[in-house]
Backbone bond lengths (Angstrom), bond angles and torsions (degrees), N, CA, C in turn:
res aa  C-N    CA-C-N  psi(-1)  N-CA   C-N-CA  omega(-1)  CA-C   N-CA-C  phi
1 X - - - 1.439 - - 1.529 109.58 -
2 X 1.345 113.54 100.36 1.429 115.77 168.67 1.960 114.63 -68.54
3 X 1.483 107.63 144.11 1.650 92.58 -173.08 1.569 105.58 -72.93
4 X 1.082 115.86 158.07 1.672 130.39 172.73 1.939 112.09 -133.29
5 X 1.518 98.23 17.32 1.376 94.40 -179.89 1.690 95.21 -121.65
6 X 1.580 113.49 143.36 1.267 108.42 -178.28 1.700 112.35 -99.81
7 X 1.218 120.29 -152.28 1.509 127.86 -164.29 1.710 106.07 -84.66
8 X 1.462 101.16 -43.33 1.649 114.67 172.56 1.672 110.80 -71.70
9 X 1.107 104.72 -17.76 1.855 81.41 -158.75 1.903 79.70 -120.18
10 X 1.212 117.86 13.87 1.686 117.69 174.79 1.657 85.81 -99.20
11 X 0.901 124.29 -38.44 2.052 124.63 -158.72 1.680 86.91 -77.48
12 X 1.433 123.35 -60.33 1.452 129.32 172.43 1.700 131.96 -35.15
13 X 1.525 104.36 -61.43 1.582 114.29 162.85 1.604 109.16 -66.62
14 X 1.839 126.35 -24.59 1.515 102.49 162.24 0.978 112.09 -89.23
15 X 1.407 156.54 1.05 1.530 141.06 171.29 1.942 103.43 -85.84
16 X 1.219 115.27 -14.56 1.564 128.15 -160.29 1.124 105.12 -84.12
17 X 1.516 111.75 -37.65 1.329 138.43 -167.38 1.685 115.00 -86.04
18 X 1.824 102.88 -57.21 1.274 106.44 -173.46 2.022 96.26 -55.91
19 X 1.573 121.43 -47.73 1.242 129.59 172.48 1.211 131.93 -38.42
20 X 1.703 113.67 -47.13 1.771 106.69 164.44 1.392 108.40 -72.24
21 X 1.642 127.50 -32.77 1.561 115.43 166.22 1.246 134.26 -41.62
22 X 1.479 98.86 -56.34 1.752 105.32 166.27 1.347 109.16 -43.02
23 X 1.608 114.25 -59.73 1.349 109.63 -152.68 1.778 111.73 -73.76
24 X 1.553 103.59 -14.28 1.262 92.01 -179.36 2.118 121.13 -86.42
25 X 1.221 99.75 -5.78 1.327 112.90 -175.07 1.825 108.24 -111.87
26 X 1.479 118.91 -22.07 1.517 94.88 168.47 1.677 106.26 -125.29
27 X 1.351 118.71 18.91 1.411 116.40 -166.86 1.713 96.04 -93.47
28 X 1.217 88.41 -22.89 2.124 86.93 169.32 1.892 96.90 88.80
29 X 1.442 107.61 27.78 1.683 97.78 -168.01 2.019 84.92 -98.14
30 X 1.611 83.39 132.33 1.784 101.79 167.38 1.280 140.03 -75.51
31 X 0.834 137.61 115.06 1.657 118.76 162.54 1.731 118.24 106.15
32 X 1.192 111.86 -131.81 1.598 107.33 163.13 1.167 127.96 -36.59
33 X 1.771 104.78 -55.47 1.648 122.86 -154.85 1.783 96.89 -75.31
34 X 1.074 105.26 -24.47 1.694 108.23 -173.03 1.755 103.13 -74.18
35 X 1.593 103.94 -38.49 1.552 88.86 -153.77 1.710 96.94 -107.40
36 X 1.832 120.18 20.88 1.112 133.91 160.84 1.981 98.61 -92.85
37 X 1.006 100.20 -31.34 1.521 95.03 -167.63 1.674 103.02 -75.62
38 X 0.953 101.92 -27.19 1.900 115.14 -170.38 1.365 97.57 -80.07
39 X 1.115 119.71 -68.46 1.678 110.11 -175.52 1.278 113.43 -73.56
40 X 1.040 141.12 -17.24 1.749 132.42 148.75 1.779 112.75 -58.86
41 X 1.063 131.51 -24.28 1.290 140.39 -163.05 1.802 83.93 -91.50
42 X 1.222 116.23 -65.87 1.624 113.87 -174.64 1.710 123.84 -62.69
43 X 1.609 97.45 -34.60 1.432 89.08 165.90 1.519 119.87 -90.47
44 X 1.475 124.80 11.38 1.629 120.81 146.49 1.000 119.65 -90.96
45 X 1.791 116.63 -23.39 1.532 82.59 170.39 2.003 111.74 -94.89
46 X 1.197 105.83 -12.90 1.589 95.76 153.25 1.354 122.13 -32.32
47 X 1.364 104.71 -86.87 1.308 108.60 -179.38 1.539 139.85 -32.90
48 X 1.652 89.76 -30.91 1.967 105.71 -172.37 1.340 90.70 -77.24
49 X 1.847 111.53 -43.94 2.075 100.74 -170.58 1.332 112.65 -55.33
50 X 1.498 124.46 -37.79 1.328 128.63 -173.12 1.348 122.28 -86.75
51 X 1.514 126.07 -9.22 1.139 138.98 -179.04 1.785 117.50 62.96
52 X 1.637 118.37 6.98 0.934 116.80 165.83 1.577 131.28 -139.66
53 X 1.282 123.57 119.25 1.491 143.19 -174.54 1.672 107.34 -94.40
54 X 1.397 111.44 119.57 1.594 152.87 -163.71 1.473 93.60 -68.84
55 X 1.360 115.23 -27.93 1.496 117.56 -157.47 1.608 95.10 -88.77
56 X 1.186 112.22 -42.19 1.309 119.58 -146.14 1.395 96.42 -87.73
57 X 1.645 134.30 -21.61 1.146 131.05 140.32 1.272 149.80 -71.72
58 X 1.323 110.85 2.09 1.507 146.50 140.07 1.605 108.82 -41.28
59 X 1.826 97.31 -72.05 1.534 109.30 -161.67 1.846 101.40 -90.94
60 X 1.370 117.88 19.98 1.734 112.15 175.90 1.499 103.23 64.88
61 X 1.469 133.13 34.49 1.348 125.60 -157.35 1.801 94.80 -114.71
62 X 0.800 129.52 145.29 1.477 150.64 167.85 1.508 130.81 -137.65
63 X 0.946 115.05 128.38 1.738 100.83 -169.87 1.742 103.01 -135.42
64 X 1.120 121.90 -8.96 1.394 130.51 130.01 1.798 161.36 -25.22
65 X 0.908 131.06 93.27 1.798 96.08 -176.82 1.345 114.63 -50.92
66 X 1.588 109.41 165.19 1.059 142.08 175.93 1.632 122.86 -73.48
């Protein structure tokens, strides 16, 4: 896996991420919205630790140098 995520949009998906985490564990949200907010929160900050998103090699997207 070569990375396809750059320095800006790695700092972005971890603040996005650490943010739906928070919100899904002290915002008191139930049910769906909690356990949509949690696994979007883990797969940004997944993605930012590893520097590479599945999607974005799907769509030819890079936001990285080469």
């Amino acid at each position: 896996m070569r990375p396809n995520i750059g320095t800006t949009d790695r700092a972005l998906r971890l603040a996005l991420g650490v943010i739906l985490i928070a919100l899904a564990l002290l915002a008191g949200l139930d049910g769906a919205a909690r356990v949509a907010a949690l696994v979007a929160g883990l797969v940004m900050v997944g993605t930012a630790a590893i520097r590479f998103c599945p999607l974005y090699t799907l769509f030819g997207l890079r936001t990285c140098r080469r």
